[in-house]
VOTOR-53008 format. One record per residue: residue in three letters; chain; y negated, x negated, z of N, C-alpha, C, O in turn. Coordinates in steps of 0.1 Angstrom, whole numbers, plus 5000, padded with zeros to 4 digits. Each point is the difference from the previous one (the first is absolute). Example, Ala and Ser with C-alpha at 12.3 -4.5 7.8 and 13.67 -1.06 7.14 Angstrom:
BEGIN
aa; ch; n_c2; n_c1; n_c3; ca_c2; ca_c1; ca_c3; c_c2; c_c1; c_c3; o_c2; o_c1; o_c3
Ala; A; 5057; 4868; 5078; 4988; 5009; 5000; 4988; 4991; 5000; 5000; 4990; 5007
Ser; A; 4989; 5014; 4986; 4989; 4991; 5000; 4989; 5008; 5008; 4989; 4995; 5001
This chain:
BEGIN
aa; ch; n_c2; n_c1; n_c3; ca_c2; ca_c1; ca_c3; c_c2; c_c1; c_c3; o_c2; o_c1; o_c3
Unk; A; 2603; 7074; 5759; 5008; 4997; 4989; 5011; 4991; 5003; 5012; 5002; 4997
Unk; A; 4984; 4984; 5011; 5013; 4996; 5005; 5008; 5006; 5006; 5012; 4998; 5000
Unk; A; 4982; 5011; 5008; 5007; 5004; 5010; 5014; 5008; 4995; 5012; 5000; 5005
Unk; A; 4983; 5008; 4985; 5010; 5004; 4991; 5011; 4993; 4989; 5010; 5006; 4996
Unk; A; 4987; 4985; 5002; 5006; 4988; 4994; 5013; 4998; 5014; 5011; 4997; 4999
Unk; A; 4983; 5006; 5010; 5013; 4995; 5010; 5007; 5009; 5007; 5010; 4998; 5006
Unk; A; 4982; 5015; 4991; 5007; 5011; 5007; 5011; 5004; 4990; 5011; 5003; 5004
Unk; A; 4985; 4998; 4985; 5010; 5006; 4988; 5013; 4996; 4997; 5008; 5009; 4997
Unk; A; 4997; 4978; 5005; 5013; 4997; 5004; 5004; 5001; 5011; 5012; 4999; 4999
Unk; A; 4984; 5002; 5010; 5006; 5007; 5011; 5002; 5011; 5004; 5007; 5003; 5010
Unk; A; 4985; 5008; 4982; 5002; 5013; 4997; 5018; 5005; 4992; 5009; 5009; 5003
Unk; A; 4988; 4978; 4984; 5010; 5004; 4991; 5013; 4997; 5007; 5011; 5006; 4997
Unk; A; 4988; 4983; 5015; 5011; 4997; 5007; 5006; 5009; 5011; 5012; 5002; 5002
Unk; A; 4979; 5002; 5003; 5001; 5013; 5007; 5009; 5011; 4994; 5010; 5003; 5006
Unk; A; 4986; 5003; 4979; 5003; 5011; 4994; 5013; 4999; 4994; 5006; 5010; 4996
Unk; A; 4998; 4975; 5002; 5014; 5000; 4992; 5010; 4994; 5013; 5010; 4995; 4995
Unk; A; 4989; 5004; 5017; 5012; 5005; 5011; 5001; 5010; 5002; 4992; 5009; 5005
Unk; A; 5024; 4991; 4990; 5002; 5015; 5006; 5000; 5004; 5016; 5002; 4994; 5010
Unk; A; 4992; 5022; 4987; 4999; 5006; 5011; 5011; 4997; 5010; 5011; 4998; 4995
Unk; A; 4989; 5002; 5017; 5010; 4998; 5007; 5006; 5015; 5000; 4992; 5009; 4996
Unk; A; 5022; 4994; 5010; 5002; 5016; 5001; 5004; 5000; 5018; 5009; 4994; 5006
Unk; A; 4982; 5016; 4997; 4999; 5000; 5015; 5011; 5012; 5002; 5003; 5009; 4992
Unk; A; 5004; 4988; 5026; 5009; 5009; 5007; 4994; 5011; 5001; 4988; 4999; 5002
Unk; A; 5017; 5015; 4996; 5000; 5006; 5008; 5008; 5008; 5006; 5010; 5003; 4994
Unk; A; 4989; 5004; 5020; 5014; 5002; 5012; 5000; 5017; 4990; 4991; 5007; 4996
Unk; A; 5021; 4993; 5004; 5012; 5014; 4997; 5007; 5004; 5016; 5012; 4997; 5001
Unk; A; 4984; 5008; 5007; 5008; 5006; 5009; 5010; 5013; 5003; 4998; 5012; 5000
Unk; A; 5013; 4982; 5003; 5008; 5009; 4997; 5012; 5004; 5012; 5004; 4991; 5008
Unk; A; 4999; 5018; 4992; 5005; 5005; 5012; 5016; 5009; 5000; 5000; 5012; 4996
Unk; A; 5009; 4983; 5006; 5015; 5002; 4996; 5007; 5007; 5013; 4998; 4995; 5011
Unk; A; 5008; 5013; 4986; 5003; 5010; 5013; 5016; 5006; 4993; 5002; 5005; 4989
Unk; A; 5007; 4991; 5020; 5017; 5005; 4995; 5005; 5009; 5008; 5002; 5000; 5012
Unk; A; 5001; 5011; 4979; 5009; 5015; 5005; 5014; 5000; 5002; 5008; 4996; 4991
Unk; A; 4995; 5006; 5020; 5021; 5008; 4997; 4992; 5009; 4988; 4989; 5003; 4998
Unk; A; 5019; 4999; 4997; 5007; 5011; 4987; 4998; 5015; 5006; 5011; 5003; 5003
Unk; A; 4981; 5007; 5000; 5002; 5011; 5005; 4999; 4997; 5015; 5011; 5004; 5005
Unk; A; 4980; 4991; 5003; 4996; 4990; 5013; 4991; 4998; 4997; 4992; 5003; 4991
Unk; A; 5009; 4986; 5023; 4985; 4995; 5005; 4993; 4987; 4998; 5005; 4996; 4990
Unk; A; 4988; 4996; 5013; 4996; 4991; 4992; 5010; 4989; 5010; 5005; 5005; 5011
Unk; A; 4998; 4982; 4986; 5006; 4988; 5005; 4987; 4992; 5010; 4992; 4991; 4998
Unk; A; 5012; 5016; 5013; 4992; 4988; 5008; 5004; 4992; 5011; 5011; 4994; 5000
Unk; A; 4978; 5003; 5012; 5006; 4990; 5007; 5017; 5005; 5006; 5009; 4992; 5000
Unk; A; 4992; 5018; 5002; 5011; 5005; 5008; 5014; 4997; 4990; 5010; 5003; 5006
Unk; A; 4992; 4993; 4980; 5006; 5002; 4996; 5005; 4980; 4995; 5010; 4994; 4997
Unk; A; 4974; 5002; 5007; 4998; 4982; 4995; 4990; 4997; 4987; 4996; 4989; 4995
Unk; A; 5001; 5027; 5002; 4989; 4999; 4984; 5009; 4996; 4988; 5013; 5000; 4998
Unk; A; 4977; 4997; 4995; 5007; 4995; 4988; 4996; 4990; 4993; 4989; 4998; 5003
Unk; A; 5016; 4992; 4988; 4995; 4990; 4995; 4993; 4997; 4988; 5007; 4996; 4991
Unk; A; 4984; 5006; 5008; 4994; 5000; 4987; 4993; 4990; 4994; 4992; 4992; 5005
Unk; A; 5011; 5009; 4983; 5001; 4984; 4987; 4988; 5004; 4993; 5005; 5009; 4993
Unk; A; 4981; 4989; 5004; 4995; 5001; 4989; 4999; 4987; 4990; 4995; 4990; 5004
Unk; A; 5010; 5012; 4985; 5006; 4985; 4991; 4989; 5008; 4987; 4999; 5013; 4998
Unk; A; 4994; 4978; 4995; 4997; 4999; 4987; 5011; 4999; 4990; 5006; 4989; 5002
Unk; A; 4999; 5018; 4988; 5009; 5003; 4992; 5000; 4991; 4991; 5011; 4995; 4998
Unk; A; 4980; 5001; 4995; 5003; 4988; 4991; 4998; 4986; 5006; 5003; 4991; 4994
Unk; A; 4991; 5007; 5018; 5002; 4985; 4998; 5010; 5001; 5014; 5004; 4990; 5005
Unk; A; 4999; 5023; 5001; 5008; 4993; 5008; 4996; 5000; 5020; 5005; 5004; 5010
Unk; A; 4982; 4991; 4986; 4993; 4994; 5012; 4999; 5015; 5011; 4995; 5011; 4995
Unk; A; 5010; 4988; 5017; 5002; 5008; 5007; 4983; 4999; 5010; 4995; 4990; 5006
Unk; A; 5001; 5021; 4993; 4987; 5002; 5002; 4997; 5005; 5015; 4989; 4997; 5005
Unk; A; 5020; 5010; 5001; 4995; 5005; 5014; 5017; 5006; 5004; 5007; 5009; 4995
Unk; A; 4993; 4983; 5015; 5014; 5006; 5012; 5000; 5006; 5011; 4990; 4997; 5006
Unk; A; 5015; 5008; 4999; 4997; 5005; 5015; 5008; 5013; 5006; 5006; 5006; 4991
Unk; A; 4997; 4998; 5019; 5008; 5014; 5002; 4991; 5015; 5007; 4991; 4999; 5008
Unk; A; 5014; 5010; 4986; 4989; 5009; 5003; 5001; 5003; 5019; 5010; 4996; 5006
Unk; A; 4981; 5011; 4999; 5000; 5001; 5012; 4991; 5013; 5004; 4992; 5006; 4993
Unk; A; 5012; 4997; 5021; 4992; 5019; 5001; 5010; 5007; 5001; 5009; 4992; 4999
Unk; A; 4996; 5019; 5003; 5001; 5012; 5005; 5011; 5007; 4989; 4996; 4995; 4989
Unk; A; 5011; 5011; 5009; 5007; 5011; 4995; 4990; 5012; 4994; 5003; 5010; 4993
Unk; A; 4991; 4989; 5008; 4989; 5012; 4997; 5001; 5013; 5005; 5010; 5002; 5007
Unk; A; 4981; 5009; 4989; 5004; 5016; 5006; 5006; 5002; 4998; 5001; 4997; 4989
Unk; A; 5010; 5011; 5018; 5012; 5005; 4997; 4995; 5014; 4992; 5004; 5004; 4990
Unk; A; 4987; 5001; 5016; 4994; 5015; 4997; 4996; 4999; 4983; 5005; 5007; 4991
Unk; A; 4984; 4981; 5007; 4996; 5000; 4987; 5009; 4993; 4991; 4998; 5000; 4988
Unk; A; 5012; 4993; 5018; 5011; 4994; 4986; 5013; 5011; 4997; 5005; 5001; 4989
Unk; A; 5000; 5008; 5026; 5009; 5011; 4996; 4998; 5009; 4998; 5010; 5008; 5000
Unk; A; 4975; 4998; 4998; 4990; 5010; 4999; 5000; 5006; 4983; 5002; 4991; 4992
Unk; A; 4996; 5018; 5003; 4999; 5004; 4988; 4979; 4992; 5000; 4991; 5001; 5008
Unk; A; 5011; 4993; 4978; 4989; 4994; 4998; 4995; 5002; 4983; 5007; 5004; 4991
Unk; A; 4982; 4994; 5009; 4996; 5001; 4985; 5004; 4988; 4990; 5004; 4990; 5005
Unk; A; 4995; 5010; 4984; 5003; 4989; 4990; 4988; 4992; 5002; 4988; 5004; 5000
Unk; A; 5017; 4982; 5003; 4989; 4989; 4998; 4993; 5002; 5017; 4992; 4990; 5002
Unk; A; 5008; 5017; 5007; 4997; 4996; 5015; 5004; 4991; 5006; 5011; 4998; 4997
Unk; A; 4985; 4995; 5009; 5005; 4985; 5006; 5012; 5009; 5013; 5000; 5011; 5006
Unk; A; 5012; 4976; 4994; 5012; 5007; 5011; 4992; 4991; 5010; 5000; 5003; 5012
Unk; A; 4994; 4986; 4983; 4996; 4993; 5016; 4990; 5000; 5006; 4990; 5002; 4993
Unk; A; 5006; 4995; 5021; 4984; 5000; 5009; 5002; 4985; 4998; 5006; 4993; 4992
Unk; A; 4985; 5006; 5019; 4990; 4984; 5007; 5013; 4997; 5002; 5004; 4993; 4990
Unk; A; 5005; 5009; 5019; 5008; 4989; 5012; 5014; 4998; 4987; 5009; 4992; 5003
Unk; A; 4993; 5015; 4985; 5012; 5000; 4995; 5002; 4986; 4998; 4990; 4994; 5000
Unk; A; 5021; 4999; 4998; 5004; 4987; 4996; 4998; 4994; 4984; 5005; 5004; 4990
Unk; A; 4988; 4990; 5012; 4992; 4986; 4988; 5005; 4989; 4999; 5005; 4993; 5009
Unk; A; 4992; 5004; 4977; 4991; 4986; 4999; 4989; 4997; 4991; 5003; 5004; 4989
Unk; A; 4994; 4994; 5011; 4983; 4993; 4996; 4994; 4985; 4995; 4996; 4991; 5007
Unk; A; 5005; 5008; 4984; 4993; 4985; 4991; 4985; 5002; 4997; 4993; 5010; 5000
Unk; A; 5005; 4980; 4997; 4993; 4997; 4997; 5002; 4986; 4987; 5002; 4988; 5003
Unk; A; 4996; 5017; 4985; 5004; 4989; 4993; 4990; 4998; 4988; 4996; 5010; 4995
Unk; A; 4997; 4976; 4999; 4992; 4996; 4998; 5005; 4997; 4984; 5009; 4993; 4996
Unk; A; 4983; 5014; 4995; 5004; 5000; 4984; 4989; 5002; 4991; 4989; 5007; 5001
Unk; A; 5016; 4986; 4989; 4985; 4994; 4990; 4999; 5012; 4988; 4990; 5002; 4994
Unk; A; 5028; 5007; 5005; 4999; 5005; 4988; 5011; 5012; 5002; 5009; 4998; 5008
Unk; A; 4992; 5013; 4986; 5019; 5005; 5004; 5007; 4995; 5002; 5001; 4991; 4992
Unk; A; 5007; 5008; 5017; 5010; 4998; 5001; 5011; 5010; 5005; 4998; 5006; 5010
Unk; A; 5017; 4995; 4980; 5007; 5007; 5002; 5009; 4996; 5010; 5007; 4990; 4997
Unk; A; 4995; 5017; 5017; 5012; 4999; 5009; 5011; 5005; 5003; 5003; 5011; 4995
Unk; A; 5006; 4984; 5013; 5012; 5006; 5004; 5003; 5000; 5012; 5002; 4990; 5007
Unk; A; 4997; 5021; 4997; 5000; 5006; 5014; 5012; 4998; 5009; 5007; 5010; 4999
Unk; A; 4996; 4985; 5007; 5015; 5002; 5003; 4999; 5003; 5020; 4993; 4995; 5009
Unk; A; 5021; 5016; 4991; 4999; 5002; 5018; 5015; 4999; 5003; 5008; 5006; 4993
Unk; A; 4994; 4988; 5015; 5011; 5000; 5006; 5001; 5003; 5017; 4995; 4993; 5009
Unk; A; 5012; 5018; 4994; 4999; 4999; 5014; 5014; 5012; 5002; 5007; 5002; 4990
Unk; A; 4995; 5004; 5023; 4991; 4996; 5010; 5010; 4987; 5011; 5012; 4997; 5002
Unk; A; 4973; 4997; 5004; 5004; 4982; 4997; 5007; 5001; 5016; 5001; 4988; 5004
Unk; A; 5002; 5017; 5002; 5004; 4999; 5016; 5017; 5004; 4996; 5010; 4997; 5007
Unk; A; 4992; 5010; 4979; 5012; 5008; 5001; 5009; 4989; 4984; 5004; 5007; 4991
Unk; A; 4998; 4979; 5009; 5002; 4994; 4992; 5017; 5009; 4989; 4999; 5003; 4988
Unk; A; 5010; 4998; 5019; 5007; 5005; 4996; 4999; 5014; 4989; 5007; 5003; 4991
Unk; A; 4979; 5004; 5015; 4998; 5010; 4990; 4988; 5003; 4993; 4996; 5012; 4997
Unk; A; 4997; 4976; 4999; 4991; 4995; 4993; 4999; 5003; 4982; 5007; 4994; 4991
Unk; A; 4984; 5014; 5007; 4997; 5003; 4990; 4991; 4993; 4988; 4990; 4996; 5006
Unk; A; 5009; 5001; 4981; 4986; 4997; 4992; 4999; 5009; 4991; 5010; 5004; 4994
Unk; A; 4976; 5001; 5004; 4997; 5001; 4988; 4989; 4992; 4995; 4997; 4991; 5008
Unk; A; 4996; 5009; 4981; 4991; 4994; 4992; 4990; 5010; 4988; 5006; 5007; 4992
Unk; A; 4981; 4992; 5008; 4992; 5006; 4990; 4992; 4996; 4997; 4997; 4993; 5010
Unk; A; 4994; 5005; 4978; 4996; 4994; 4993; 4986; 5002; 5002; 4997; 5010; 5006
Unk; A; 4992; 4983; 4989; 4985; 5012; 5001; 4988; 4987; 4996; 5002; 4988; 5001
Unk; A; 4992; 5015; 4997; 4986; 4992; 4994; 4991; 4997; 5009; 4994; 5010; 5002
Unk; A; 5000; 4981; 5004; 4985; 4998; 5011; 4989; 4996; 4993; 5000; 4987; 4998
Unk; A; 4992; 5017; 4999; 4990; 5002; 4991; 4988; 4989; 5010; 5000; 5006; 5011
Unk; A; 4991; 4983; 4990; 4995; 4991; 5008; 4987; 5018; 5004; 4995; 5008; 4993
Unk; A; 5003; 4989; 5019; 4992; 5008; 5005; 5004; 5013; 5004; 4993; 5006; 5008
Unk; A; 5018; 4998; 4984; 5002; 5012; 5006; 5015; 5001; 5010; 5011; 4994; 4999
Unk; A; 4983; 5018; 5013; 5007; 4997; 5007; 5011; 5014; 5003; 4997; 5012; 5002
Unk; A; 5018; 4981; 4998; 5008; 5011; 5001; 5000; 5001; 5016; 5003; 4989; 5005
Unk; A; 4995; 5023; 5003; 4998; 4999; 5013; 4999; 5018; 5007; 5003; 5005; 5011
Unk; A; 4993; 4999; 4979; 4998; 5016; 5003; 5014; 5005; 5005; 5011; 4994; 4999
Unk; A; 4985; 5020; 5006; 5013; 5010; 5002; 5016; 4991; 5003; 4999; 4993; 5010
Unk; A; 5012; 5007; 4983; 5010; 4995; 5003; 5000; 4988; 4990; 5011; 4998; 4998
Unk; A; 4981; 4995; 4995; 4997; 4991; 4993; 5014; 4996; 4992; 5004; 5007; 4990
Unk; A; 5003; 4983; 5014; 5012; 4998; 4989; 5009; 5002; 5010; 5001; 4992; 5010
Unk; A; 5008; 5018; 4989; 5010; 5003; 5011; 5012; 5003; 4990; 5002; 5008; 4991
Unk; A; 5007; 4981; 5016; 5015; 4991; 4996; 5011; 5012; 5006; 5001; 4999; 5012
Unk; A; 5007; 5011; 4982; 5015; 5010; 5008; 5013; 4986; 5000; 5005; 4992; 4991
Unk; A; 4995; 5009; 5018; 5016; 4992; 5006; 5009; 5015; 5001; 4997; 5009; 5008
Unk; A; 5013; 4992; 4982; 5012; 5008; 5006; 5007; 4995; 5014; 4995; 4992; 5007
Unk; A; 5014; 5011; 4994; 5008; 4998; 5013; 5001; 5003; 5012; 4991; 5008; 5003
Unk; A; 5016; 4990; 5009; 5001; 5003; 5008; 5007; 4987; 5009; 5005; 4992; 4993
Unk; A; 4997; 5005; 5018; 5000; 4993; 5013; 5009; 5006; 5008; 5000; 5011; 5005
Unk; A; 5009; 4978; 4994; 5019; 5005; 5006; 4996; 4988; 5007; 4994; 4990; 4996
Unk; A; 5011; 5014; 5021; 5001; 4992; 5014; 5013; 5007; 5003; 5004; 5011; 5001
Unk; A; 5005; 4970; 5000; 5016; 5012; 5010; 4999; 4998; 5008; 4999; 4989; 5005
Unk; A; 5000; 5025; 5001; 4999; 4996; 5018; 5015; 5000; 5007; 5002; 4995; 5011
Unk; A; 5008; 5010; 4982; 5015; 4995; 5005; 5011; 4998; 4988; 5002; 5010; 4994
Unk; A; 5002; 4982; 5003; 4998; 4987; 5007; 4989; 4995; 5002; 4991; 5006; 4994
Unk; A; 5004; 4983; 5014; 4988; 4996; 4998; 4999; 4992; 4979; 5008; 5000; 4991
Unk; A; 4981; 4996; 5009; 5000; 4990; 4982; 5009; 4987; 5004; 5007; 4996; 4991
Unk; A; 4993; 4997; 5020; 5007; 4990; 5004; 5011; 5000; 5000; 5004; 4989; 4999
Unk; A; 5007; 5020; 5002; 5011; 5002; 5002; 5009; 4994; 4988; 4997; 4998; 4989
Unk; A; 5016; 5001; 5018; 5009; 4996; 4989; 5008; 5007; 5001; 5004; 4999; 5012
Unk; A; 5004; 5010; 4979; 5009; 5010; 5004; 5013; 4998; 5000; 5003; 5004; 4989
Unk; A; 5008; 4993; 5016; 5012; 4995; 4996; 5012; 5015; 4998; 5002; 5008; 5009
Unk; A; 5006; 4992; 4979; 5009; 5016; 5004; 5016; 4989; 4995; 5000; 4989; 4996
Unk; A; 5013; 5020; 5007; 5010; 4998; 4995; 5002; 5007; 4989; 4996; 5011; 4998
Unk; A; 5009; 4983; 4996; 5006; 5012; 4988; 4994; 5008; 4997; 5007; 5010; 4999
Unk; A; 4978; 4993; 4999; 4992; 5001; 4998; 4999; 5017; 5002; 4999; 5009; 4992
Unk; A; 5003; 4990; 5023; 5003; 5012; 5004; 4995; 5005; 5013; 5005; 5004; 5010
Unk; A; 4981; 4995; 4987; 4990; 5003; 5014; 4991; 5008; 4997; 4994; 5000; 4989
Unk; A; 5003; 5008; 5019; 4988; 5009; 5003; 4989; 4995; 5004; 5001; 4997; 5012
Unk; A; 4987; 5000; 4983; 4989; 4994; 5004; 4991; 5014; 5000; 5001; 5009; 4991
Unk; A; 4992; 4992; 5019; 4992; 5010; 5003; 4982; 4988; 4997; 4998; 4989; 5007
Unk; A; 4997; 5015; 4986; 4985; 4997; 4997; 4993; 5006; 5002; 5003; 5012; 4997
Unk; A; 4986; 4986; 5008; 4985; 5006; 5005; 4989; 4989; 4993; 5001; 4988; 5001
Unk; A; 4988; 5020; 4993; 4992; 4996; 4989; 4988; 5007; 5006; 5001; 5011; 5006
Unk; A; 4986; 4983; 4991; 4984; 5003; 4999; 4998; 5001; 4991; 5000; 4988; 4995
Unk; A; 4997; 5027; 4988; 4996; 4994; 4994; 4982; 5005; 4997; 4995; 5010; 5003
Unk; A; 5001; 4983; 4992; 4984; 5002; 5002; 4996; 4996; 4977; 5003; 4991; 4992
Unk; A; 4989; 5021; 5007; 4991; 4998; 4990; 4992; 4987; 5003; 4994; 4997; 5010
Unk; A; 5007; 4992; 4976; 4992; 4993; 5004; 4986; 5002; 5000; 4993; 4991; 5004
Protein backbone atom coordinates (compact mmCIF):
# COMPACT_ATOMS: atom_id res chain seq x y z
CA UNK A 1 0.00 0.00 0.00
CA UNK A 2 2.86 2.35 0.56
CA UNK A 3 4.49 1.32 -2.00
CA UNK A 4 1.79 2.69 -4.15
CA UNK A 5 1.39 5.84 -2.27
CA UNK A 6 4.86 6.48 -3.94
CA UNK A 7 4.67 4.96 -7.05
CA UNK A 8 1.57 6.95 -8.17
CA UNK A 9 3.07 10.26 -8.49
CA UNK A 10 5.65 9.21 -10.30
CA UNK A 11 3.61 7.45 -12.59
CA UNK A 12 1.44 10.68 -13.08
CA UNK A 13 4.83 12.39 -13.71
CA UNK A 14 5.87 10.16 -16.16
CA UNK A 15 2.48 10.33 -18.10
CA UNK A 16 2.13 14.19 -18.30
CA UNK A 17 5.79 14.68 -20.21
CA UNK A 18 5.38 14.92 -23.36
CA UNK A 19 6.47 12.22 -25.46
CA UNK A 20 9.65 13.13 -27.00
CA UNK A 21 9.35 12.95 -31.11
CA UNK A 22 12.16 10.68 -32.30
CA UNK A 23 14.34 11.02 -35.99
CA UNK A 24 13.78 9.17 -38.49
CA UNK A 25 16.31 8.89 -41.67
CA UNK A 26 14.37 9.70 -45.26
CA UNK A 27 16.91 8.73 -47.81
CA UNK A 28 17.09 10.08 -50.78
CA UNK A 29 18.89 9.99 -53.94
CA UNK A 30 19.06 13.00 -56.71
CA UNK A 31 20.43 12.21 -60.12
CA UNK A 32 20.63 15.27 -62.99
CA UNK A 33 19.90 14.74 -66.87
CA UNK A 34 21.01 16.97 -70.13
CA UNK A 35 17.52 17.46 -71.48
CA UNK A 36 17.32 14.56 -74.15
CA UNK A 37 21.07 13.09 -72.83
CA UNK A 38 22.89 11.62 -70.40
CA UNK A 39 23.10 11.90 -66.84
CA UNK A 40 25.81 14.76 -65.43
CA UNK A 41 28.74 13.07 -64.05
CA UNK A 42 32.28 12.96 -63.05
CA UNK A 43 33.40 13.73 -66.71
CA UNK A 44 31.35 16.66 -66.96
CA UNK A 45 32.25 17.93 -62.75
CA UNK A 46 28.46 16.54 -61.58
CA UNK A 47 26.21 18.64 -60.29
CA UNK A 48 25.43 20.56 -57.24
CA UNK A 49 22.75 19.75 -55.31
CA UNK A 50 20.86 21.88 -52.43
CA UNK A 51 18.34 19.96 -50.41
CA UNK A 52 16.75 23.13 -48.26
CA UNK A 53 13.49 22.66 -46.11
CA UNK A 54 10.97 25.21 -47.65
CA UNK A 55 9.58 26.86 -44.73
CA UNK A 56 12.11 27.33 -42.40
CA UNK A 57 14.78 27.72 -44.76
CA UNK A 58 17.34 25.32 -43.20
CA UNK A 59 19.30 23.71 -45.88
CA UNK A 60 19.32 20.00 -45.18
CA UNK A 61 21.86 18.05 -47.33
CA UNK A 62 24.58 19.32 -50.02
CA UNK A 63 26.73 17.66 -52.10
CA UNK A 64 27.51 16.98 -56.04
CA UNK A 65 26.35 14.07 -57.78
CA UNK A 66 29.15 11.64 -59.06
CA UNK A 67 29.32 8.22 -61.45
CA UNK A 68 29.14 7.70 -64.92
CA UNK A 69 26.98 9.15 -67.75
CA UNK A 70 24.89 6.16 -67.79
CA UNK A 71 23.97 3.61 -70.93
CA UNK A 72 23.95 5.11 -73.79
CA UNK A 73 21.91 2.00 -75.16
CA UNK A 74 19.24 2.25 -72.33
CA UNK A 75 18.89 6.21 -72.09
CA UNK A 76 18.86 6.56 -76.28
CA UNK A 77 17.04 3.36 -76.56
CA UNK A 78 13.19 3.38 -77.05
CA UNK A 79 11.98 2.53 -73.37
CA UNK A 80 8.74 1.98 -71.53
CA UNK A 81 6.93 4.71 -69.47
CA UNK A 82 8.11 4.80 -65.87
CA UNK A 83 11.55 2.29 -66.67
CA UNK A 84 14.41 3.58 -64.94
CA UNK A 85 17.12 5.48 -67.77
CA UNK A 86 19.69 4.67 -65.13
CA UNK A 87 22.00 1.41 -63.75
CA UNK A 88 24.43 1.04 -60.69
CA UNK A 89 27.48 3.23 -61.99
CA UNK A 90 24.93 6.28 -63.35
CA UNK A 91 25.85 9.57 -61.54
CA UNK A 92 24.17 10.44 -57.90
CA UNK A 93 23.74 11.80 -54.91
CA UNK A 94 22.51 10.35 -51.86
CA UNK A 95 21.38 11.76 -48.28
CA UNK A 96 20.66 10.69 -45.77
CA UNK A 97 18.52 13.11 -43.72
CA UNK A 98 17.10 12.87 -40.27
CA UNK A 99 13.27 14.14 -39.73
CA UNK A 100 10.68 13.98 -36.95
CA UNK A 101 7.65 14.88 -39.33
CA UNK A 102 7.09 15.93 -43.33
CA UNK A 103 8.93 17.91 -44.40
CA UNK A 104 8.43 19.75 -47.71
CA UNK A 105 11.72 20.41 -49.95
CA UNK A 106 13.40 22.11 -52.68
CA UNK A 107 15.52 20.37 -54.71
CA UNK A 108 17.83 22.32 -56.54
CA UNK A 109 20.81 21.23 -59.36
CA UNK A 110 23.06 23.20 -60.79
CA UNK A 111 25.76 21.92 -62.97
CA UNK A 112 27.63 20.98 -65.06
CA UNK A 113 30.37 22.19 -62.43
CA UNK A 114 33.83 21.70 -64.58
CA UNK A 115 32.05 23.89 -67.42
CA UNK A 116 31.23 27.26 -65.25
CA UNK A 117 30.48 29.45 -68.13
CA UNK A 118 27.60 27.04 -69.23
CA UNK A 119 26.11 26.18 -66.08
CA UNK A 120 22.60 25.48 -65.79
CA UNK A 121 19.76 25.29 -62.60
CA UNK A 122 16.74 23.99 -62.17
CA UNK A 123 14.73 23.36 -58.95
CA UNK A 124 11.63 20.88 -57.83
CA UNK A 125 9.78 20.59 -55.20
CA UNK A 126 8.65 17.20 -53.30
CA UNK A 127 7.79 15.87 -49.82
CA UNK A 128 10.16 13.31 -47.57
CA UNK A 129 7.93 11.59 -45.54
CA UNK A 130 10.42 10.32 -42.05
CA UNK A 131 11.06 6.69 -42.99
CA UNK A 132 10.40 6.46 -46.30
CA UNK A 133 12.91 6.28 -48.67
CA UNK A 134 13.10 7.92 -52.10
CA UNK A 135 15.96 5.72 -53.72
CA UNK A 136 14.40 3.25 -56.25
CA UNK A 137 14.70 3.31 -60.11
CA UNK A 138 15.75 6.97 -61.16
CA UNK A 139 14.46 8.28 -57.75
CA UNK A 140 14.24 12.22 -58.09
CA UNK A 141 15.94 13.04 -61.38
CA UNK A 142 16.58 16.92 -62.01
CA UNK A 143 16.56 17.83 -66.67
CA UNK A 144 19.28 20.64 -67.00
CA UNK A 145 18.53 22.05 -70.67
CA UNK A 146 21.61 23.18 -72.43
CA UNK A 147 24.51 22.59 -73.99
CA UNK A 148 28.59 23.30 -73.43
CA UNK A 149 30.29 25.79 -75.85
CA UNK A 150 34.38 25.38 -75.62
CA UNK A 151 36.25 27.96 -78.20
CA UNK A 152 38.84 26.16 -79.30
CA UNK A 153 39.99 29.19 -81.74
CA UNK A 154 40.33 31.61 -80.57
CA UNK A 155 41.37 30.14 -77.54
CA UNK A 156 38.50 31.66 -74.25
CA UNK A 157 41.60 33.67 -73.27
CA UNK A 158 42.05 35.71 -76.11
CA UNK A 159 41.45 39.24 -76.70
CA UNK A 160 40.47 40.11 -80.05
CA UNK A 161 41.56 43.43 -81.46
CA UNK A 162 39.90 44.61 -85.35
CA UNK A 163 40.02 48.15 -87.13
CA UNK A 164 37.07 49.54 -88.26
CA UNK A 165 35.55 46.89 -87.29
CA UNK A 166 36.50 45.09 -90.21
CA UNK A 167 37.87 41.56 -89.62
CA UNK A 168 37.22 38.17 -90.39
CA UNK A 169 37.58 36.01 -87.37
CA UNK A 170 37.40 32.36 -88.19
CA UNK A 171 36.03 30.35 -84.79
CA UNK A 172 36.16 26.85 -83.96
CA UNK A 173 33.79 25.65 -81.16
CA UNK A 174 33.19 22.05 -79.10
CA UNK A 175 29.69 21.99 -78.59
CA UNK A 176 28.62 19.19 -76.24
CA UNK A 177 24.96 18.44 -74.72
CA UNK A 178 25.20 19.02 -71.28
Amino acid sequence: MKLSIYLLPLVLIAFSIPFASYADTANITVMVKSKDAKFIGDSMGGAKITIKDINSGTILAQGVTKGSTGNTDIIMGTHKRGAPLSDSSSAKFTASINITKPVHVEITATGPLHYPASMQTATVTHWLIPGKDITAGDAITIELPGFVVQTLIPADSSVIKTKNNAAVINIEAKVLML
